[in-house]
C-alpha positions as CSV (number, residue, x, y, z in Angstrom):
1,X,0.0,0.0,0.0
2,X,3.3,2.0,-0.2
3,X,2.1,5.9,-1.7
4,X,-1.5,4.4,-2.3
5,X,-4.8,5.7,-0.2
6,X,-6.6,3.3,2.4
7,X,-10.5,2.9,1.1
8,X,-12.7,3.6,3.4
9,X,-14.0,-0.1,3.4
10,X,-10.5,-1.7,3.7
11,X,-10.1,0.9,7.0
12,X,-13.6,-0.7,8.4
13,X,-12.3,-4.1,7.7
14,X,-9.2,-3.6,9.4
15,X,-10.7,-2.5,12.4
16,X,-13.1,-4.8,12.4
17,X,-10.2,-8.0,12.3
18,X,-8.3,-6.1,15.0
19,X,-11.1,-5.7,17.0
20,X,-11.5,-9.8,17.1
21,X,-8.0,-10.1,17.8
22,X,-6.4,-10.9,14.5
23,X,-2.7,-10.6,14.4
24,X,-1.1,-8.8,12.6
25,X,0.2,-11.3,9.9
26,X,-3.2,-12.8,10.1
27,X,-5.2,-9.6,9.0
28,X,-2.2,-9.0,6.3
29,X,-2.7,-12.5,5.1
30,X,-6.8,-11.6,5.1
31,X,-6.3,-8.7,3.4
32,X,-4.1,-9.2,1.0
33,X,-1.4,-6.6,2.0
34,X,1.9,-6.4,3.5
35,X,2.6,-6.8,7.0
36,X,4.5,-2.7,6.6
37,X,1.6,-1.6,5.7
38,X,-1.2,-2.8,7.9
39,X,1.3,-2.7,10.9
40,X,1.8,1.6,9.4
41,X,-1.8,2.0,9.3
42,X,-2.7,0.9,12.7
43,X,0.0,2.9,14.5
44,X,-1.7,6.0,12.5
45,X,-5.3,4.9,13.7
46,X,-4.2,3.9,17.3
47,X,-5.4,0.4,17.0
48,X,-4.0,-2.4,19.0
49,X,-4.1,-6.2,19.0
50,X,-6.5,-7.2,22.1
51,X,-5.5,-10.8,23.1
52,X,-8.3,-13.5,23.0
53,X,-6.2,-14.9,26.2
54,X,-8.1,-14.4,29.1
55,X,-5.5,-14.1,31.9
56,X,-3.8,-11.5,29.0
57,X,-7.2,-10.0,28.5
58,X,-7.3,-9.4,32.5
59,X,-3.5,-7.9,32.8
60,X,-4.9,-5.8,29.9
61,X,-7.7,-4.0,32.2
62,X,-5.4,-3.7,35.3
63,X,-3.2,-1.9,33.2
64,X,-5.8,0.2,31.6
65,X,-7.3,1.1,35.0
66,X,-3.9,1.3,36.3
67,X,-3.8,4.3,33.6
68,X,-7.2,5.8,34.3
69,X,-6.4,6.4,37.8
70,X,-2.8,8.0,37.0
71,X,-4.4,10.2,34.4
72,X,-7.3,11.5,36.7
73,X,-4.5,12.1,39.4
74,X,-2.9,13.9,37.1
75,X,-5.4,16.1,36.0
76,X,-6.1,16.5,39.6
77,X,-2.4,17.5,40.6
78,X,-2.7,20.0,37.1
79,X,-5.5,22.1,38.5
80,X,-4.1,21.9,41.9
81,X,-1.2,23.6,40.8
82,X,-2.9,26.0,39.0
83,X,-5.1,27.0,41.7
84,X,-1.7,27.6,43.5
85,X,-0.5,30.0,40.9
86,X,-4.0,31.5,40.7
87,X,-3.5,32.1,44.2
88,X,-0.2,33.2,44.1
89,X,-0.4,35.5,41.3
90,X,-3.8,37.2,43.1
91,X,-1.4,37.9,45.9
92,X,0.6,40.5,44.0
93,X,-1.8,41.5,41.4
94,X,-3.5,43.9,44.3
95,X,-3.1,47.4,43.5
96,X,-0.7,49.0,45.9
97,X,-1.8,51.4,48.6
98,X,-0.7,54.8,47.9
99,X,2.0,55.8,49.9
100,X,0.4,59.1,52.0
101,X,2.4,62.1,53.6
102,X,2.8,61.5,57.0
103,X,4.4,65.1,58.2
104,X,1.5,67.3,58.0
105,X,2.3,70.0,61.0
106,X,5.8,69.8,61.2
107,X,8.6,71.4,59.7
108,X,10.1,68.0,58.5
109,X,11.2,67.7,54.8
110,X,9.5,63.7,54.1
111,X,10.5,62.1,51.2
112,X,9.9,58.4,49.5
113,X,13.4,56.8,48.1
114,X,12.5,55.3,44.4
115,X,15.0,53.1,43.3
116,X,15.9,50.7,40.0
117,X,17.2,47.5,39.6
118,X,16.7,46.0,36.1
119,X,18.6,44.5,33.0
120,X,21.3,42.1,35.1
121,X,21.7,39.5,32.4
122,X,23.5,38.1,35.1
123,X,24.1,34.4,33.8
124,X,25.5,35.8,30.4
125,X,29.2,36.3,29.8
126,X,31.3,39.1,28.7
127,X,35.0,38.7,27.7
128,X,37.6,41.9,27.5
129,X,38.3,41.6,24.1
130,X,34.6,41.4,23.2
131,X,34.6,45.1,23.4
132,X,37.4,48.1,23.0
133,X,35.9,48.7,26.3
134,X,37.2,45.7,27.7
135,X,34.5,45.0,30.3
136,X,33.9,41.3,31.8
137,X,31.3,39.9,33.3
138,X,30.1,36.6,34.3
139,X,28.5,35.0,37.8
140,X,31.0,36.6,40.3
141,X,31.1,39.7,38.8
142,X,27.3,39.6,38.8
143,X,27.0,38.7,42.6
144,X,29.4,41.3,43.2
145,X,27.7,44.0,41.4
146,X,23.7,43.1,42.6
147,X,25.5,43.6,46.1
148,X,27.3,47.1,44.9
149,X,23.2,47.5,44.1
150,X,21.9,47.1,47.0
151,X,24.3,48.7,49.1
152,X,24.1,51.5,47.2
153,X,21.0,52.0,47.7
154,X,21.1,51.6,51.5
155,X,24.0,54.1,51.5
156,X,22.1,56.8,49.4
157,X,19.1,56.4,51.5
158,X,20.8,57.1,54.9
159,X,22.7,59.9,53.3
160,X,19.3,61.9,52.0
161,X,18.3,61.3,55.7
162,X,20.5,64.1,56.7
163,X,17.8,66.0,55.4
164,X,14.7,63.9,54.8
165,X,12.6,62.0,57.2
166,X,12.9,58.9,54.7
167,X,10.1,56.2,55.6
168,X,9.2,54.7,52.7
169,X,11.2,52.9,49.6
170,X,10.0,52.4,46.5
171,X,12.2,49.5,44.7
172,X,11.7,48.5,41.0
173,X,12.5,44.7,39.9
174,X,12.5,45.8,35.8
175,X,13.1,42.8,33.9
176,X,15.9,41.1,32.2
177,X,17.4,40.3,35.5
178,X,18.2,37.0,33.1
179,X,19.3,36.7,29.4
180,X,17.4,33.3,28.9
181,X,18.3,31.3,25.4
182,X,15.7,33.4,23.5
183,X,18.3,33.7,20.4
184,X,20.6,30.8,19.7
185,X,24.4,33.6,20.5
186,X,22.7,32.8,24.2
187,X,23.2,29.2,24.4
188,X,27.3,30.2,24.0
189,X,27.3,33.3,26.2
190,X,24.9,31.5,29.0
191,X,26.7,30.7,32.4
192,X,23.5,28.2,32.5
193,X,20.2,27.3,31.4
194,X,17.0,29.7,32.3
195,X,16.0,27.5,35.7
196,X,19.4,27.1,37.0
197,X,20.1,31.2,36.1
198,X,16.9,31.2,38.4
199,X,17.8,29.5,41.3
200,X,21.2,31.0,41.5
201,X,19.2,34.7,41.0
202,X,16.3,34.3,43.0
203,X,17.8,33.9,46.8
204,X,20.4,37.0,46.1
205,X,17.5,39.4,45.4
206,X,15.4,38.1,48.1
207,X,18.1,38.5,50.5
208,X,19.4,42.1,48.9
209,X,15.5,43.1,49.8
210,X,16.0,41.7,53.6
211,X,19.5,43.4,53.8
212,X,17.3,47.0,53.2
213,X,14.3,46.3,55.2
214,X,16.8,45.6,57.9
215,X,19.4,48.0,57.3
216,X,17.2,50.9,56.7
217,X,14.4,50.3,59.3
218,X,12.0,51.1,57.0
219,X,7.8,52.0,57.8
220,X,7.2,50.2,53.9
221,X,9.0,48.9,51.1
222,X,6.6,48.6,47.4
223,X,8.3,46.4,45.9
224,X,7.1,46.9,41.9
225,X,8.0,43.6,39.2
226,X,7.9,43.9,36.0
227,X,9.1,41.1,33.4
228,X,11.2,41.7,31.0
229,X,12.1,40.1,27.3
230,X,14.7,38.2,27.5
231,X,13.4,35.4,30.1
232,X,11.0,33.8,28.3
233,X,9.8,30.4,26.9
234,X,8.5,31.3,23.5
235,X,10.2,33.0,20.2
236,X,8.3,36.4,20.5
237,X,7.0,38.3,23.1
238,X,3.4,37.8,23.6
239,X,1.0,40.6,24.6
240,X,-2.1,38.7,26.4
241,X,-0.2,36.0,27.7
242,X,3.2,37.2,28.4
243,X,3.7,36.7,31.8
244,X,2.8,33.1,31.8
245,X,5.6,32.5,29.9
246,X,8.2,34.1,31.5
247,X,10.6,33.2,34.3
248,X,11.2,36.5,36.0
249,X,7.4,36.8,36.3
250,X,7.3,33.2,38.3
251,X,10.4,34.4,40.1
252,X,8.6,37.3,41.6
253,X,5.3,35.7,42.3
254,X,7.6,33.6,44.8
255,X,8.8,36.5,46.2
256,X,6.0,38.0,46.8
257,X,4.8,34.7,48.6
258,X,7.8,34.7,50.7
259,X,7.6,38.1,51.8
260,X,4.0,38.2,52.7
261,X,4.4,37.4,56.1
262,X,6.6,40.9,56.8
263,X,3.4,43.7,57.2
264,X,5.8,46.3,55.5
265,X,6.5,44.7,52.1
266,X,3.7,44.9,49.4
267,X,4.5,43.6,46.2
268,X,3.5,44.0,43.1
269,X,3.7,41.8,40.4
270,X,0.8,41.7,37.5
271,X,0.4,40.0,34.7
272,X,0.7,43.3,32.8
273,X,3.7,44.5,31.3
274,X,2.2,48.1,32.7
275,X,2.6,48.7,36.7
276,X,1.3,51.9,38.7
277,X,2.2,53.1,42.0
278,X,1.0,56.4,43.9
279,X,2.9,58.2,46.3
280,X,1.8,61.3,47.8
281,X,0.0,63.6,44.6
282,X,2.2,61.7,42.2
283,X,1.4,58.7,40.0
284,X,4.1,56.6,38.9
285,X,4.3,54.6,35.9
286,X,6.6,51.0,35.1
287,X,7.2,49.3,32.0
288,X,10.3,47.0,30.9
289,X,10.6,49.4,27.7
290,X,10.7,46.2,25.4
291,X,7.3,47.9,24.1
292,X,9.3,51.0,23.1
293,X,10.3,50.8,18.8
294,X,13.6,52.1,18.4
295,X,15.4,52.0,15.4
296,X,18.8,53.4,16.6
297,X,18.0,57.2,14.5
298,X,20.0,60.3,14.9
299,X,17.3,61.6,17.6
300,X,18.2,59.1,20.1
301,X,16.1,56.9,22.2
302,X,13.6,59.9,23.6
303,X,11.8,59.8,20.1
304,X,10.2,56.7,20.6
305,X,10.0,56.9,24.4
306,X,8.3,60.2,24.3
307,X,6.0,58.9,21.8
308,X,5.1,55.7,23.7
309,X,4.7,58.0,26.8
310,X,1.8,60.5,25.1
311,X,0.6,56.8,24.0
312,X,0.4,55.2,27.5
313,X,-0.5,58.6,29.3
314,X,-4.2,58.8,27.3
315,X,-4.7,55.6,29.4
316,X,-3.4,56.5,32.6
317,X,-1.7,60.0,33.1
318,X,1.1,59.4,35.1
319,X,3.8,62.1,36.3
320,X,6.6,60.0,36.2
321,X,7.6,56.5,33.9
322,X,10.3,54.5,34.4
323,X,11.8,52.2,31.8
324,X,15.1,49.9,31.6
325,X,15.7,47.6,28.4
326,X,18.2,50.2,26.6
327,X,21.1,50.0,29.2
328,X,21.1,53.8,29.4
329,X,21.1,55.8,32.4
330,X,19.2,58.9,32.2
331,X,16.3,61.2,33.8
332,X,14.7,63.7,32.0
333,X,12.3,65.0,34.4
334,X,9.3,63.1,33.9
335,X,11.0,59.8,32.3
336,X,13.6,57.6,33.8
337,X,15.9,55.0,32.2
338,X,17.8,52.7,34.3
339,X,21.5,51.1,33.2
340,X,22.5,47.6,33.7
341,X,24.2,45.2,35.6
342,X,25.8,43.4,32.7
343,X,27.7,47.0,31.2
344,X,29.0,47.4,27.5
345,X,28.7,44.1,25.8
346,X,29.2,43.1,21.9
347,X,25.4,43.5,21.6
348,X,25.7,47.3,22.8
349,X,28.7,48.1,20.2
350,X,26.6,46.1,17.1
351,X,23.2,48.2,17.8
352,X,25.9,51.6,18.3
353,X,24.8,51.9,21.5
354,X,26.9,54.4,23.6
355,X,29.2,53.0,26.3
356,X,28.5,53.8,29.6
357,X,29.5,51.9,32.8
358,X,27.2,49.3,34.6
359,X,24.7,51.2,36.9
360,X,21.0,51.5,38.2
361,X,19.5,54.7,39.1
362,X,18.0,56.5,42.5
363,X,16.0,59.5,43.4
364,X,13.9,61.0,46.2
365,X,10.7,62.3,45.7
366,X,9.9,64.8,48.1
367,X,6.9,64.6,49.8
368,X,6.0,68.5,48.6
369,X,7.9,69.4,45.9
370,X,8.1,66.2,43.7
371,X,11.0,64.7,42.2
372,X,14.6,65.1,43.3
373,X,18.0,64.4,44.0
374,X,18.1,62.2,40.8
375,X,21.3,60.0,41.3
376,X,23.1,56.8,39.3
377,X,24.0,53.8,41.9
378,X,27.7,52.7,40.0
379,X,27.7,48.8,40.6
380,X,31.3,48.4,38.8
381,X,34.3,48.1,41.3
């Protein structure tokens, strides 16, 4: 039957001899055909030989019970686990409360400390002659500059306190703390795969978020998550569905569930590639800024990002938006780009990206006269 079409009739008639337990030969022989092609034809239909042996006809129901139960426990363990994200997720998908001013009748100056951590890469390598530049970076270096991170941020904090009754922290987890193996260049500059890049990640950030609710004695700390592109499961970035296939975003529904049982954390972390934040009169806008199209022209990056911002504004004004995903430090008043972790790479000099050295950025915004005190947090040694 080799490149010819079953009939219709010769398909009924091989069910049918199956179905009384022919063999194989024995229904080739019956129908004339070769054993290749009646053997082919029944793997294609799922048809199987049912013995006319009775003790071979019982072990054939104990195993097809056998498999019934396993699939319904399964099924069971499937929507048990997904109630458990459901849960999970619901936990930091509540909108945070908005952070009020506290110093009404005194002459205190109050401010909230807003600070970003994003674009780490932190499993992906960079060798000195990749770049004129000559940085490196791999795990160590990483760990090394996430703790440069962190205790920048706890030094800036106490040092604004000379002048500012600081209570309150507002920390950004911005995406691409990972590079993933999204493009096939990742698999040879990958320290390891996505779930091992995750367990090495995961217990450094959650301790660099102990290290300032203990070494800043803080009232709150918002902790805002928003996923990035790089650590993800599929080829392109979805829009619906996004977060369900990326890693960061199951990183930080973890974190928020480990951190629920401390009354000053509240966390963050949405489906949406779009969080919001209020503090005082100000609204306060996060994205990734994988959403942003730029197409490296003469205007620089502000182009787009301004155009994306009069987009996303006529849905939710906000005063101030923050974005990573360009590796650029900057702050122009009502927009803020973080840096990176990872620094000038061999991607940065192909898209003519301008070197800068690895950093995150700070500020303070004063309780009564907004934004301030705008600072870059250098994580290089």
């Amino acid at each position: 039957m080799k490149g010819q079409e079953w009939s219709t009739k010769q398909v009924e008639r091989l069910v049918k001899l199956v179905d009384k337990g022919y063999s194989i030969p024995n229904v080739a022989a019956a129908m004339g055909l070769s054993y290749a092609a009646v053997s082919g034809k029944m793997n294609k239909l799922g048809l199987h030989i049912q013995s006319t042996d009775p003790v071979s006809r019982e072990v054939q129901k104990e195993q097809d019970a056998k498999a019934k139960r396993e699939t319904k426990d399964l099924v069971a363990e499937v929507r048990r686990l997904r109630e458990l994200v459901d849960v999970q997720s619901k936990l930091a998908a509540v909108p945070l409360p908005k952070i009020k001013r506290v110093e009404l009748g005194s002459n205190l100056r109050e401010a909230t400390a807003v600070a970003l951590l994003s674009d780490l890469h932190v499993e992906e390598k960079v060798l000195a002659g990749d770049t004129p530049i000559g940085n490196v970076y791999n795990l160590d270096i990483a760990e090394r500059r996430l703790g440069r991170a962190f205790s920048g941020i706890e030094w800036l904090v106490n040092h604004h306190r000379a002048a500012w009754k600081i209570r309150n922290l507002v920390l950004w987890f911005g995406g691409d703390m990972m590079s993933g193996q999204i493009h096939e260049e990742n698999l040879e500059t990958s320290d390891g795969t996505p779930i091992e890049t995750l367990l090495w990640l995961y217990p450094r950030l959650l301790s660099g978020v102990n290290q300032l609710l203990t070494g800043l004695d803080l009232a709150s700390l918002h902790l805002i998550c928003s996923f990035g592109n790089h650590g993800r499961d599929t080829k392109t970035c979805r829009f619906a569905k996004g977060a369900g296939h990326s890693y960061e975003w199951g990183m930080y529904q973890r974190l928020a569930q480990d951190l629920k049982g401390d009354s000053r954390v509240k966390v963050l972390a949405d489906p949406s590639e779009h969080q919001y934040a209020q503090v005082y009169d100000w609204d306060l806008h996060f994205h990734h800024g994988h959403r942003i199209n730029y197409g490296g022209g003469v205007g620089g990056i502000m182009i787009p990002i301004n155009k994306a911002v009069a987009q996303w504004d006529k849905v939710r004004h906000c005063d101030f938006h923050h974005f990573g995903h360009f590796h650029q430090y900057f702050d122009h008043g009502n927009v803020v780009g973080n840096g990176s972790g990872i620094g000038y790479n061999s991607y940065a000099m192909g898209i003519k990206a301008s070197p800068e050295p690895p950093q995150q950025a700070f500020y303070l915004l004063d309780s009564k006269r907004a934004k301030c005190c705008s600072s870059p947090i250098w994580v290089q040694e």
